[in-house]
Residue frames as qw, qx, qy, qz and C-alpha x, y, z in Angstrom:
[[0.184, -0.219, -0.953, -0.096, 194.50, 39.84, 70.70],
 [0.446, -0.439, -0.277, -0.729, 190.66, 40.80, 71.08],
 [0.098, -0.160, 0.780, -0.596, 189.53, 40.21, 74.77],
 [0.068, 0.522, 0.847, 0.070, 185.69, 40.16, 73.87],
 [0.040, -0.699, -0.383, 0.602, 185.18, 44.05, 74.84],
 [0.415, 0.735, 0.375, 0.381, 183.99, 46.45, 72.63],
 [0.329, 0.206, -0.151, 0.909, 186.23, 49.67, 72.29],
 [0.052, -0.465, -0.078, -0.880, 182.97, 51.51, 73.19],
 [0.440, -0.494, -0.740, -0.116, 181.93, 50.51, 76.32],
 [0.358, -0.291, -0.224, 0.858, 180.71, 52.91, 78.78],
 [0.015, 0.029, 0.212, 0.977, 179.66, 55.49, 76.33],
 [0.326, -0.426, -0.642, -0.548, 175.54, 54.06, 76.86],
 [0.523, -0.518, -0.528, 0.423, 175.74, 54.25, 80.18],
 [0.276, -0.067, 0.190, 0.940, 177.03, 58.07, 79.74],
 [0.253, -0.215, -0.428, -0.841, 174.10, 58.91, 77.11],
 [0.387, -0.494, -0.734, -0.259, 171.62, 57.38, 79.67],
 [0.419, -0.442, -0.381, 0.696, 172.96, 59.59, 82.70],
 [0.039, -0.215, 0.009, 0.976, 172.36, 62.56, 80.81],
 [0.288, -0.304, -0.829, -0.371, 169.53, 61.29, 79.53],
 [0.446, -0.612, -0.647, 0.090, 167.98, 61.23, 82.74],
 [0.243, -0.415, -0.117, 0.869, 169.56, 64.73, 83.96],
 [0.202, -0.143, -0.308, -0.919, 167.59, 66.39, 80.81],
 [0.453, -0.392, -0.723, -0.345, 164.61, 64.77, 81.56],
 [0.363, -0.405, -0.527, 0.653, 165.03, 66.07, 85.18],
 [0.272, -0.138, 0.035, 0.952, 165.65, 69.20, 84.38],
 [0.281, -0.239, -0.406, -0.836, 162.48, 69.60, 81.93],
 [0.497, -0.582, -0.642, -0.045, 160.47, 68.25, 85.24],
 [0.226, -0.490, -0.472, 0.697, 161.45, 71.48, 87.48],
 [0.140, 0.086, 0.395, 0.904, 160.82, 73.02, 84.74],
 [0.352, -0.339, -0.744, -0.456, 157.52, 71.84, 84.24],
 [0.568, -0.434, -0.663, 0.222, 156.87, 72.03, 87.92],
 [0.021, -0.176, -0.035, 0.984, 158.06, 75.68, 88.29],
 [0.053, -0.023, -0.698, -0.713, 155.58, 76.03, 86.07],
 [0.541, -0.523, -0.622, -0.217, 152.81, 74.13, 87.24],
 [0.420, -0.415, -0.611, 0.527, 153.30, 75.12, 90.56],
 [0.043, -0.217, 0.193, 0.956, 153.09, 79.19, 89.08],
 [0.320, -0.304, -0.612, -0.657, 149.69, 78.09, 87.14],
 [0.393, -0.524, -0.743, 0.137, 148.21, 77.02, 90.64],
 [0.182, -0.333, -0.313, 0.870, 149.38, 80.27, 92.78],
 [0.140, -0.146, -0.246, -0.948, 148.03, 82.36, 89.33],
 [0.480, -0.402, -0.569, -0.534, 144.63, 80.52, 89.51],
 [0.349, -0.616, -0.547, 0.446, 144.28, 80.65, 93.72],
 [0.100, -0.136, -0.050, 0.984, 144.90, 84.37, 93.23],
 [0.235, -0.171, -0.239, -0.926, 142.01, 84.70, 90.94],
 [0.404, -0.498, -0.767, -0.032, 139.65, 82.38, 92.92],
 [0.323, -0.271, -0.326, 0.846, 141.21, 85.00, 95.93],
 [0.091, -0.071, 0.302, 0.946, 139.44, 87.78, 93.87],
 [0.433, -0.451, -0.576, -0.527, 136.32, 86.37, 92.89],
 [0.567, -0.564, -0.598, 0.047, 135.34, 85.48, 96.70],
 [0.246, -0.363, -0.394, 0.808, 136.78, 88.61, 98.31],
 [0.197, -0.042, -0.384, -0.901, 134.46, 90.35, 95.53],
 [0.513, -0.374, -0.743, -0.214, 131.34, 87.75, 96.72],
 [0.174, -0.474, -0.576, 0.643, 131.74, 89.37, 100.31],
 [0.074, -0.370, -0.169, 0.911, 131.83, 92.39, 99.66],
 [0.303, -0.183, -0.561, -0.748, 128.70, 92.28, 97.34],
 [0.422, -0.596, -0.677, -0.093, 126.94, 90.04, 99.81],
 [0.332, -0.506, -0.426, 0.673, 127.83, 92.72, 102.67],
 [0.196, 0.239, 0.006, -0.951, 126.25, 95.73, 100.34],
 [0.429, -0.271, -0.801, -0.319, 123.59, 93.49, 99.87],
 [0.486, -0.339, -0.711, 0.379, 122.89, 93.07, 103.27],
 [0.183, -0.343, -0.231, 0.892, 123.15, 96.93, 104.10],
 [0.199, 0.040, -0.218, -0.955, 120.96, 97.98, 101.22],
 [0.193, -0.212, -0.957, 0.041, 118.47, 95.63, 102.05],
 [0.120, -0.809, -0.566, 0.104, 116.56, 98.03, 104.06],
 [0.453, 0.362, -0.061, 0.812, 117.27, 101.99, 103.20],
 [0.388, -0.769, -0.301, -0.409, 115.38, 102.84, 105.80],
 [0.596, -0.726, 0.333, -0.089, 117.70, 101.26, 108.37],
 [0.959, 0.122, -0.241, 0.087, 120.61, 100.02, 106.73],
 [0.553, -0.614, 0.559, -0.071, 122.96, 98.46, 108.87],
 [0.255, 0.594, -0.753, -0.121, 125.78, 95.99, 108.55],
 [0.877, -0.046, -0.476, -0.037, 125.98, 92.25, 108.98],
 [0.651, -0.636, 0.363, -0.201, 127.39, 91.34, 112.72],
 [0.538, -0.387, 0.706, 0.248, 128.62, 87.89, 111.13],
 [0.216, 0.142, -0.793, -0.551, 128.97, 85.61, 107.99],
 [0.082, 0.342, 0.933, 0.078, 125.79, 83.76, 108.86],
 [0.251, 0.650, 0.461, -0.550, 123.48, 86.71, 108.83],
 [0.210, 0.383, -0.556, -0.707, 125.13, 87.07, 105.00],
 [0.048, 0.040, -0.959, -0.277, 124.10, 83.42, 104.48],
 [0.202, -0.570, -0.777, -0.177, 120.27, 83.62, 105.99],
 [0.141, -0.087, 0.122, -0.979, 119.38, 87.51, 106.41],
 [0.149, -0.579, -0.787, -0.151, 115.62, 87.20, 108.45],
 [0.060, 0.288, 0.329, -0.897, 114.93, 90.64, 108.57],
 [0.466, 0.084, -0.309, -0.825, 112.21, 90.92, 105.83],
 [0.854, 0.002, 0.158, -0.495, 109.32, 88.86, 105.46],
 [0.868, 0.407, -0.275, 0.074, 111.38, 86.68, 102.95],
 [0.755, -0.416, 0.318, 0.394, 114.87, 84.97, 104.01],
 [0.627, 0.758, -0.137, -0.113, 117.36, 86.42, 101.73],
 [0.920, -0.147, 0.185, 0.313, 120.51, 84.72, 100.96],
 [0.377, 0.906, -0.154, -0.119, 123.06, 87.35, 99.89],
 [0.187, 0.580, -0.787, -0.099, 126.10, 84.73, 100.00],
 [0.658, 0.239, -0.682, -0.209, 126.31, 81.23, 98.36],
 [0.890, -0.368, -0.209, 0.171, 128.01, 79.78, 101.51],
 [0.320, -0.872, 0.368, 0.030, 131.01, 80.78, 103.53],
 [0.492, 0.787, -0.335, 0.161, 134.16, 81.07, 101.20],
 [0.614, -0.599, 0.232, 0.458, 137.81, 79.99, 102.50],
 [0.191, 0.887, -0.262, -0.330, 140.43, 81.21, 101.61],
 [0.938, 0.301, -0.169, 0.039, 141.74, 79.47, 98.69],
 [0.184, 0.674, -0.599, 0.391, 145.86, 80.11, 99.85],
 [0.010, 0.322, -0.845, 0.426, 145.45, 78.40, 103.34],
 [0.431, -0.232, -0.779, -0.391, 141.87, 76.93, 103.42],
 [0.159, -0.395, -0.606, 0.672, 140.95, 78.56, 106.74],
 [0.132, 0.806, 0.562, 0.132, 138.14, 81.29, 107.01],
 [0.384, 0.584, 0.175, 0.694, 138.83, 84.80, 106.19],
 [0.311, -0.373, -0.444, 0.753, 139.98, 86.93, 108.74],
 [0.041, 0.780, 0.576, 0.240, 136.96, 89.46, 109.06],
 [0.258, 0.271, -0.067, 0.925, 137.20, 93.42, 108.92],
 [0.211, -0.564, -0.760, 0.244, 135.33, 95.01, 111.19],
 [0.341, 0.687, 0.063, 0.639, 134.17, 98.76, 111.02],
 [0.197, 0.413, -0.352, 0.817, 135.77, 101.55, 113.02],
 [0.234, -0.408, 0.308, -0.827, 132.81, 102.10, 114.99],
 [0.244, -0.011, 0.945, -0.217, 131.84, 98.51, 115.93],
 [0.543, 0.238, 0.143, -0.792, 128.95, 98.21, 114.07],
 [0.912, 0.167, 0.345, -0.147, 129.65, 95.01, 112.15],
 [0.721, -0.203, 0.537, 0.389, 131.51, 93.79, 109.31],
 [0.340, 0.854, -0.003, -0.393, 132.60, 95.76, 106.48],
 [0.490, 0.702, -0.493, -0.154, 134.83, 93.57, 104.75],
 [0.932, -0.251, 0.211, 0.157, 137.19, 90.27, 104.87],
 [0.474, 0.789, -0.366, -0.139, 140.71, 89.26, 103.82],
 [0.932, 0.117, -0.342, 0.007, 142.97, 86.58, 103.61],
 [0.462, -0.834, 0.292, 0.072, 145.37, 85.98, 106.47],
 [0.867, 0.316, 0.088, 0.375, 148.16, 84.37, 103.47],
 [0.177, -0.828, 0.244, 0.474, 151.51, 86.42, 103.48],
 [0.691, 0.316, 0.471, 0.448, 152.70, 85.05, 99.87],
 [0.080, -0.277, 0.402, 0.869, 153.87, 87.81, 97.23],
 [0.672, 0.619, 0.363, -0.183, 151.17, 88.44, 94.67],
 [0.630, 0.279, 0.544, 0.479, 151.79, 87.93, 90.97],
 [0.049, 0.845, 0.371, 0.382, 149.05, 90.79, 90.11],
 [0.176, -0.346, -0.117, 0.914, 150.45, 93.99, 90.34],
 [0.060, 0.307, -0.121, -0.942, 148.23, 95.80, 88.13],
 [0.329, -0.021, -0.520, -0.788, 144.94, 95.71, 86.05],
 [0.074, -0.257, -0.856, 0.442, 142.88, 95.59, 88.95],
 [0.005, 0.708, 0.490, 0.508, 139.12, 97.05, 88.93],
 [0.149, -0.765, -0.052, -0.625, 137.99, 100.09, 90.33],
 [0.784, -0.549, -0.179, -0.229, 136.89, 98.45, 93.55],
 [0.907, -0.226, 0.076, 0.347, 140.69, 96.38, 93.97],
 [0.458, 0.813, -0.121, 0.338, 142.85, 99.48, 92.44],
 [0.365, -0.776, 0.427, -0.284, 144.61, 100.12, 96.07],
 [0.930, -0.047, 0.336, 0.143, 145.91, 95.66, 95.70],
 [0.714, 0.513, -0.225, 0.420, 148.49, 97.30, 93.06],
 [0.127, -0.761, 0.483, -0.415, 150.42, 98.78, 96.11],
 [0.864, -0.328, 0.281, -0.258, 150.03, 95.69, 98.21],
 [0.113, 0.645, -0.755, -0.041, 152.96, 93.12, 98.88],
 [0.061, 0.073, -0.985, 0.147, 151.29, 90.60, 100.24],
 [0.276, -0.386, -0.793, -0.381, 148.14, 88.55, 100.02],
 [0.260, -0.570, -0.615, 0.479, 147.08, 89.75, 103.71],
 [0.126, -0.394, -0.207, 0.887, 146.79, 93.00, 102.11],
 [0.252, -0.294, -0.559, -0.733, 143.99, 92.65, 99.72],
 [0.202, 0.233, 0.701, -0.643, 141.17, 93.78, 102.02],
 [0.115, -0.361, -0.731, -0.568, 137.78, 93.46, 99.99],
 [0.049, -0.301, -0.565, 0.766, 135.94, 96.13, 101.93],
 [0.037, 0.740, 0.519, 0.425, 132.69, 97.78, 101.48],
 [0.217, -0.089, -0.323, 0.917, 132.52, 101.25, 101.81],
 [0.128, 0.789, 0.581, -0.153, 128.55, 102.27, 102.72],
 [0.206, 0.462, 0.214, 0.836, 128.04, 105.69, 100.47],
 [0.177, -0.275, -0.565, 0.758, 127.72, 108.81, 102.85],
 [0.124, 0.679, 0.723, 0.022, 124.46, 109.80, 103.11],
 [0.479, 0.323, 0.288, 0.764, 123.40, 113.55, 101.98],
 [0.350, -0.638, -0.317, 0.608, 123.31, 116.66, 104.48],
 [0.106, 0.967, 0.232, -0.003, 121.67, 119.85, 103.83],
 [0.642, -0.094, -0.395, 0.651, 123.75, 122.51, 103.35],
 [0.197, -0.538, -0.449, 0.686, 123.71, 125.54, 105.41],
 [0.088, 0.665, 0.026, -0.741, 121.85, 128.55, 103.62],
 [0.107, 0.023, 0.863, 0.493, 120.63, 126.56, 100.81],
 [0.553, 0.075, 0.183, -0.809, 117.12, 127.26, 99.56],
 [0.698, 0.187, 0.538, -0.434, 114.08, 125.33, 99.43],
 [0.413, 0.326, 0.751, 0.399, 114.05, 124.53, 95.77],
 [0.229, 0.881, 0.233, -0.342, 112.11, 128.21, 95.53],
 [0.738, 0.294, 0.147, 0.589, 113.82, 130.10, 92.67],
 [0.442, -0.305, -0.156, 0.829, 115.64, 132.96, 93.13],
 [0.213, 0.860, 0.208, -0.414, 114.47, 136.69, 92.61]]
């Protein structure tokens, strides 16, 4: 005798559980994912603005080749008044896109000022390789704290010893 149940109950309940387990699934996906598109695109923001110092800080030095000297801080990048003119050799002061703090500044060897910044993030970079000239030493680097974005001032050129005037030889 028929009770009222259908032989197949159960089985929608089933197809909606797994239902919802694929549909999970393609959200960590998606989220791996998205979460991998964000890191890629802080990296290259990471790039552009450790590339903005270090332009505005050989800016800043070539400013005068008479006396050039380094920047002391980030505001003397943002409003340089040594010349007659204010020059402005950075936009504004950059954070760092990873932790949104300011950029832990390099400083050179012989106190003289700042010669560079870098990010104080310990993440893994993505980029291992097809870096420019400038960032070639970032394919060794493990971690974000080790892209320094340094200027290096070009060393200036010293007689050498027992060189002649420019006279030509006998």
């Amino acid at each position: 005798m028929p009770t009222g149940k259908s032989a197949q109950s159960g089985f929608t309940y089933l197809f909606v559980l797994m239902l919802i387990a694929l549909i999970g699934m393609g959200l960590v996906a998606a989220g791996t994912l998205w979460s991998t598109d964000v890191k890629r695109a802080r990296e290259a923001e990471l790039l552009f603005i450790g590339d903005q110092y270090r332009q505005a800080i050989r800016s800043y030095y070539e400013r005068e080749p008479g006396q050039p000297r380094l920047p002391q801080s980030i505001d003397e990048l943002l409003e340089d008044r040594r010349g007659v003119e204010i020059a402005r050799h950075l936009r504004r002061a950059y954070r760092d896109p990873f932790t949104g703090k300011e950029f832990v500044l390099i400083r050179s060897p012989d106190a003289q000022g700042i010669i560079g910044v870098h990010s104080p993030f310990d993440g893994r970079p993505f980029k291992v390789s097809g870096f420019s000239a400038e960032n070639g030493a970032f394919a060794e680097a493990t971690r974000y704290a080790d892209w320094q974005f340094v200027f290096t001032a070009p060393v200036p050129a010293t007689p050498v010893a027992g060189a002649s005037s420019g006279a030509p030889a006998p």
